[in-house]
C-alpha positions as CSV (number, residue, x, y, z in Angstrom):
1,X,161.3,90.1,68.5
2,X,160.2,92.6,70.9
3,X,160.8,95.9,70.4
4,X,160.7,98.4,73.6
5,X,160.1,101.7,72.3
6,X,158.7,103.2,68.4
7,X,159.1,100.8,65.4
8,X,159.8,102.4,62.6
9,X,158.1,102.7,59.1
10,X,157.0,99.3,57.8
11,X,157.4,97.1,60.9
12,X,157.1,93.8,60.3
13,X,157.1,94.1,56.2
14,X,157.5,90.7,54.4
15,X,158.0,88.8,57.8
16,X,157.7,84.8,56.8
17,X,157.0,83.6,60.7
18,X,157.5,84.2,64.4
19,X,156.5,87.1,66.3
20,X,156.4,90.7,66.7
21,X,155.9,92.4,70.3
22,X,155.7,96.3,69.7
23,X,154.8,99.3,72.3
24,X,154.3,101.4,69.1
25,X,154.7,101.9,66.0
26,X,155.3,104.6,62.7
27,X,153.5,104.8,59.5
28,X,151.9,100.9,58.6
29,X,153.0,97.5,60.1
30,X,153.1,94.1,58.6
31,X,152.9,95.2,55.1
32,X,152.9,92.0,53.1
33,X,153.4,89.4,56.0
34,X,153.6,86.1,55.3
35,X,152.9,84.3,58.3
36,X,153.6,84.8,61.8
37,X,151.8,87.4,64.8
38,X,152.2,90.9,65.6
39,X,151.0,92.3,69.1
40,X,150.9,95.8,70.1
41,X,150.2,97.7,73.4
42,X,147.6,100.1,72.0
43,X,146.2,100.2,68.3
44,X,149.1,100.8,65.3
45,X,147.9,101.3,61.8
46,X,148.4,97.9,59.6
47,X,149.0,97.3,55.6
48,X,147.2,94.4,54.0
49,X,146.8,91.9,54.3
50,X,147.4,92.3,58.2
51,X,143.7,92.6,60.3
52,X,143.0,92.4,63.9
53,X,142.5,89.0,65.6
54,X,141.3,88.2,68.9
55,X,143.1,87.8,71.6
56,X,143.2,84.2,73.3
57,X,144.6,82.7,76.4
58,X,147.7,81.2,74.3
59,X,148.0,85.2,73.3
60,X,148.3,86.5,76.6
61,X,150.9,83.6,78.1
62,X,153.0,84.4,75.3
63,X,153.4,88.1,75.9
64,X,153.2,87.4,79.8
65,X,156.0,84.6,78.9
66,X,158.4,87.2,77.1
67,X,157.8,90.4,79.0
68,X,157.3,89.7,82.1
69,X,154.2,91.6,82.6
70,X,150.4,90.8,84.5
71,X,148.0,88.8,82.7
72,X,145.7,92.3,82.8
73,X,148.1,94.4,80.7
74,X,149.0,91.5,78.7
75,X,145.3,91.5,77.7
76,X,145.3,95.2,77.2
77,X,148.2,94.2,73.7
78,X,146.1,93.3,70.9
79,X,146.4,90.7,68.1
80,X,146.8,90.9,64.6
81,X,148.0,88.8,61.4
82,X,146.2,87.0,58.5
């Protein structure tokens, strides 16, 4: 899912798999996700048990894949889930 603007409060909660694209976000995202990846353009605050991964090649062809964007700004999105 990609969202193209502000997520709201508690993006993300309880997701079981897939992934998350967002430009921002409100209050805490991922709270309580499961499995799957979130990637944001800039940093968003996270709920457990969501932490920041690093970014890899796979990372960037996926957002590049999906939103049509340069392999620089895709590696400007960063990478978080469990």
């Amino acid at each position: 899912m990609i969202v193209d603007g502000t997520a709201g409060e508690f993006a993300g909660a309880y997701m079981k798999r897939g992934a998350l694209i967002l430009n921002d976000a409100k209050g805490f995202a991922g709270a309580n996700l499961k499995d799957g990846v979130m990637y944001a353009h800039g940093k968003i605050r996270t709920a457990p048990p969501v932490e920041e991964l690093s970014m890899s090649q796979e990372d960037s062809k996926f957002i590049i894949k999906h939103i049509g964007i340069g392999h620089v700004e895709a590696m400007s999105y960063l990478s978080m889930g469990l």
